[in-house]
C-alpha positions in Angstrom: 19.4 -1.5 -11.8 18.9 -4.6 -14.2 16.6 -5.3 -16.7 15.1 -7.8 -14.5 14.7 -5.7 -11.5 13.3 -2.6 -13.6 10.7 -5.1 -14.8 10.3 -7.2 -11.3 9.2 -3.2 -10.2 7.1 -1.9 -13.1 5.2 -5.7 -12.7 5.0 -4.9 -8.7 3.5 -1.3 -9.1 1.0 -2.6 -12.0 -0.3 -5.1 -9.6 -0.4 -3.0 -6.5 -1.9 -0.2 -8.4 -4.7 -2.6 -9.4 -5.8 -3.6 -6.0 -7.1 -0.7 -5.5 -9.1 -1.4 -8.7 -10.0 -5.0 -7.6 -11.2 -3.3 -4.3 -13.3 -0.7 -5.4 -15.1 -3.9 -7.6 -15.8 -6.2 -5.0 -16.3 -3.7 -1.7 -19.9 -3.4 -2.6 -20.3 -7.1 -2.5 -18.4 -8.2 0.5 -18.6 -5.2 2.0 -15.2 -4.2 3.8 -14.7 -6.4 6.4 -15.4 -9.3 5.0 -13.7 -8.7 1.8 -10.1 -8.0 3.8 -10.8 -10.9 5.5 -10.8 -12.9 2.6 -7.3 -11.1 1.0 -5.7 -11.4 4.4 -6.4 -15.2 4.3 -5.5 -15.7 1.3 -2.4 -14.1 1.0 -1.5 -15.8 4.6 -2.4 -19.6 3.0 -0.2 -18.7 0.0 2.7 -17.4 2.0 2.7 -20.6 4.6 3.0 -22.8 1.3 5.8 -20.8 0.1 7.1 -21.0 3.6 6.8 -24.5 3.5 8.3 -25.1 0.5 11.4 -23.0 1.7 11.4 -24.8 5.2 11.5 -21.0 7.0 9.8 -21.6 10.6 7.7 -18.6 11.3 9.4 -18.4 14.8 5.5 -17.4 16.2 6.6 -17.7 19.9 9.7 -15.3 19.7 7.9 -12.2 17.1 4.0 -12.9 18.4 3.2 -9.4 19.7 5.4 -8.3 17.0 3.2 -10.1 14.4 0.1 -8.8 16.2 1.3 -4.8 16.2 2.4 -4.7 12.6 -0.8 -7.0 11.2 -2.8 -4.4 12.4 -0.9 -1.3 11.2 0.3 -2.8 7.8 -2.4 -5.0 7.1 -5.7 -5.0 9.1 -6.6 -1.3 9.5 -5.2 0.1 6.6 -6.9 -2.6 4.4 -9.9 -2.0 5.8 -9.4 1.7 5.6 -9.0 1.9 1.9 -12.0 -0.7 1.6 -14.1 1.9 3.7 -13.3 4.6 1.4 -13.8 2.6 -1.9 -17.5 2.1 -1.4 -17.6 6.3 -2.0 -14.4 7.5 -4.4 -12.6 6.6 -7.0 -9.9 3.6 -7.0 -7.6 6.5 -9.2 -8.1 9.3 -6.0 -7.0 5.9 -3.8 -3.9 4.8 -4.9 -2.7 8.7 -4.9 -3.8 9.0 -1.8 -1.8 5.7 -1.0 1.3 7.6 -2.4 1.4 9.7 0.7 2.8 7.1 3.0 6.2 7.7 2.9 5.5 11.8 4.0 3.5 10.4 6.9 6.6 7.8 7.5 8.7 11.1 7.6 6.2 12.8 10.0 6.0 9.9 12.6 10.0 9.4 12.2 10.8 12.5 13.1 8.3 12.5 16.3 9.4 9.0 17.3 13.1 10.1 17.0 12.1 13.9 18.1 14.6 15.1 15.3 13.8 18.0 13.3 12.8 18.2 9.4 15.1 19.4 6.7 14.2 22.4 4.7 13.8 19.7 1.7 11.6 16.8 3.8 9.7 20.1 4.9 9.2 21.1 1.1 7.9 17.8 -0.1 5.7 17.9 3.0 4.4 20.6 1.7 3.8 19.6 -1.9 2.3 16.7 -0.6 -0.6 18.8 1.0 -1.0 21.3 -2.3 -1.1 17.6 -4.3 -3.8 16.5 -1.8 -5.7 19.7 -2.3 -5.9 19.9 -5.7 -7.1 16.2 -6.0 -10.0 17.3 -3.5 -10.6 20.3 -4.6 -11.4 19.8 -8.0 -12.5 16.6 -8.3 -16.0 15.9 -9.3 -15.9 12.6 -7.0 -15.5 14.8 -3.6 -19.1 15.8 -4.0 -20.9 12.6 -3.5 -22.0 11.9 0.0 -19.7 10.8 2.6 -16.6 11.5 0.7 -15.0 13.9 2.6 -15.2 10.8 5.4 -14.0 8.2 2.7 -10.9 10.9 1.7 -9.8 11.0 5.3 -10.1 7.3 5.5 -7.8 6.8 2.8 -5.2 9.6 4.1 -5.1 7.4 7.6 -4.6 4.4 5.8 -1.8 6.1 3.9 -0.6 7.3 7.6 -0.9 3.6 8.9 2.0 2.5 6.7 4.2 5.2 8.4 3.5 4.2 11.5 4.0 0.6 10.3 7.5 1.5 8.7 8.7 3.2 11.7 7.6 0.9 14.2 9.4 -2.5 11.7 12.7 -0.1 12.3 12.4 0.6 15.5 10.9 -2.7 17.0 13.7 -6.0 16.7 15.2 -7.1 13.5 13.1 -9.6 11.9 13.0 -11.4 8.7 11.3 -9.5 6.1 9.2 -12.8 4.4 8.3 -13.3 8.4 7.6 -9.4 8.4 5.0 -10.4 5.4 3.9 -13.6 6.5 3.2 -13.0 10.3 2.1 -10.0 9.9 -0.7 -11.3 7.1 -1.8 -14.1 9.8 -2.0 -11.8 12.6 -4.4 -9.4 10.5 -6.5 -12.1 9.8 -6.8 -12.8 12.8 -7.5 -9.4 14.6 -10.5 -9.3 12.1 -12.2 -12.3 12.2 -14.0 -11.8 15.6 -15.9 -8.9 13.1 -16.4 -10.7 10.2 -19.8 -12.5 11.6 -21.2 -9.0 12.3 -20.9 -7.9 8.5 -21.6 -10.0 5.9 -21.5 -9.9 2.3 -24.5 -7.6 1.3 -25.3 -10.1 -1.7 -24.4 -13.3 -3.4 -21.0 -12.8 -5.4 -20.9 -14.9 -8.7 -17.6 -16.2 -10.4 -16.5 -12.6 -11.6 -16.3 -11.1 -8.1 -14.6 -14.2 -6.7 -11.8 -13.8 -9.7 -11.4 -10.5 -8.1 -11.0 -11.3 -4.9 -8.8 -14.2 -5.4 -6.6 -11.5 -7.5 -6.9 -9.1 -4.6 -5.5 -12.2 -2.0 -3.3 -13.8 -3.7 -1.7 -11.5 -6.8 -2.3 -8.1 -5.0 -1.0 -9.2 -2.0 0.8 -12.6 -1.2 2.7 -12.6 -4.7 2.9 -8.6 -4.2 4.9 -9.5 -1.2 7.2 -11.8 -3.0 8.2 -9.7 -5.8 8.9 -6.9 -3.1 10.9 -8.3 -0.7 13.1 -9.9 -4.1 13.6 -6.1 -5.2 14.5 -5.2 -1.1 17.2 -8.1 -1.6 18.6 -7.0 -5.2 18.3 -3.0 -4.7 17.9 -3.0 -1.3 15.1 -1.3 1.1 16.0 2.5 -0.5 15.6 1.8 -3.9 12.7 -0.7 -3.7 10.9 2.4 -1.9 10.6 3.6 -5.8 7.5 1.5 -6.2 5.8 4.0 -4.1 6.0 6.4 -6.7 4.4 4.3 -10.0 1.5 2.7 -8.5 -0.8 6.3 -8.9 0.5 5.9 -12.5 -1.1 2.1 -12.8 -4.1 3.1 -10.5 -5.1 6.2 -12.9 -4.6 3.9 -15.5 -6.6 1.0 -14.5 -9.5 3.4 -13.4 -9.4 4.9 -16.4 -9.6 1.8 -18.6 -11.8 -0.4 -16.7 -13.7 1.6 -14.3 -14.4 4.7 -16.7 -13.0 6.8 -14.5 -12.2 10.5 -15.3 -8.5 11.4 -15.1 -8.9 15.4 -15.7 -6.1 18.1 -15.2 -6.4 17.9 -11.5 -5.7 14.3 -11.5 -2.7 14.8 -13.1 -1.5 17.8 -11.5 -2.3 16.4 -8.0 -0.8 13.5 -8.3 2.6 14.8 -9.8 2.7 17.1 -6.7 2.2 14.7 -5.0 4.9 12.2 -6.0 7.3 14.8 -6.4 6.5 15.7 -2.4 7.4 12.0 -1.5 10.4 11.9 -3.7 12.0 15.3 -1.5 10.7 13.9 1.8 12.6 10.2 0.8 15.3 12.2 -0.1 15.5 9.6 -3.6 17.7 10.5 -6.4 17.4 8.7 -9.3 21.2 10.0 -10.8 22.6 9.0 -7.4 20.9 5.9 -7.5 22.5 5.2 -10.7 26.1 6.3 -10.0 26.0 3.8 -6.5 24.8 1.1 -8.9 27.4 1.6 -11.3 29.6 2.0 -9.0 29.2 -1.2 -7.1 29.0 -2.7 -10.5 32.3 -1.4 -11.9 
């Protein structure tokens, strides 16, 4: 791995990290329907330019159910999902929880394809759970109102990526900027018809709309970009490494901007937990670096 992809995917889990951040700002506000719909439209607007500017048709009539199934398992519900939950805990307990996608990816994978777990997936599955509990369990946030409701949101937002990822594999081959840009359209979309029935709870001034426009357009459209340049110089594998700094950025932008508390059981939890993903992914960072070397040699 270059110097320009390390920092292409330290930039990438900075900014994803701090969506949850931006989220957890300007939920109260918008409230979450209307505040997806607002990312999902503007990340959709700034991928069409870009897809202008490149002169890549969309190809709407071939992939349109395609778009439609993966907007709202990629985009729609788990957006919404993790808005739901921000109105209750903390954007650092999100973006953990977020780290759990690729043990429910390994879950639904192994249904779809009706294989059985290694002992190793089975072990990470495992940590993945303890991580989760220890999070819950001991964190101060879990005794507000409604948070066990918000918690389980954000754990079937997490599960909505895996069904996402498996479905992209198993569904045809498509483009993976049409994957983005498609898929962002087709969100917006599904949730518009529901946007009319909640509006924003009160005026946002020009500090919220900064947010927002970060949450559209950096935290999303140019998040996009920046991921799908790392899946063309590393490739989908070792792209799949981003998954496991964005609890590092979310704890840290929590902590710095939100005041949020980041006690032993933050950090246990969330090691445990990225140490789960990294068994169930099967990612090894020295064999990472030998294939690299290798292919560089």
């Amino acid at each position: 791995m270059n110097a320009a992809s390390m920092i292409r995917l330290a930039v990438l889990a900075a900014i994803w990290g701090a969506s949850f951040l931006f989220t957890r700002i300007s939920v109260p506000v918008f409230g979450p329907t209307l505040l997806v719909e607002w990312r999902m439209g503007l990340a959709a607007l700034l991928l069409a330019a870009v897809s202008l500017w490149l002169k890549r048709r969309l190809e709407i009539k071939t992939h349109w159910k395609y778009f439609l199934v993966l907007g709202l398992v990629n985009s729609a519900l788990p957006f919404l999902l993790f808005s739901f939950a921000a109105q209750t805990v903390s954007a650092s307990l999100l973006s953990i929880l977020n780290a759990t996608a690729p043990i429910w990816g390994a879950i639904i994978g192994a249904v779809w394809t009706r294989q059985a777990l290694s002992n190793k997936t089975m072990l990470g599955l495992a940590l993945g759970v303890a991580g989760v509990a220890i999070l819950v369990g001991f964190d101060e946030v879990t005794l507000r109102p409604g948070a066990g409701i918000a918690i389980t949101a954000g754990l079937c937002a997490a599960c909505c990526y895996g069904i996402a990822n498996t479905y992209a594999k198993a569904a045809k081959s498509v483009d993976p900027f049409a994957n983005a840009h498609g898929s962002m359209w087709a969100a917006a979309l599904l949730i518009a018809p529901a946007v009319p029935f909640f509006p924003a709870t009160a005026v946002p001034d020009l500090g919220i709309m900064a947010d927002v426009f970060a949450l559209g357009v950096v935290c999303t459209g140019i998040a996009y970009l920046l991921y799908f340049q790392l899946v063309a110089d590393l490739g989908a594998a070792s792209a799949l490494t981003v998954t496991f700094l964005i609890p590092v950025f979310g704890v840290l932008w929590g902590w710095l901007f939100l005041g949020e508390t980041v006690g032993w059981h933050t950090v246990a939890g969330s090691v445990t937990v990225i140490i789960g993903t990294v068994l169930v992914t099967g990612f090894t960072p020295g064999l990472l670096f030998a294939k690299r070397v290798g292919a560089n040699a």
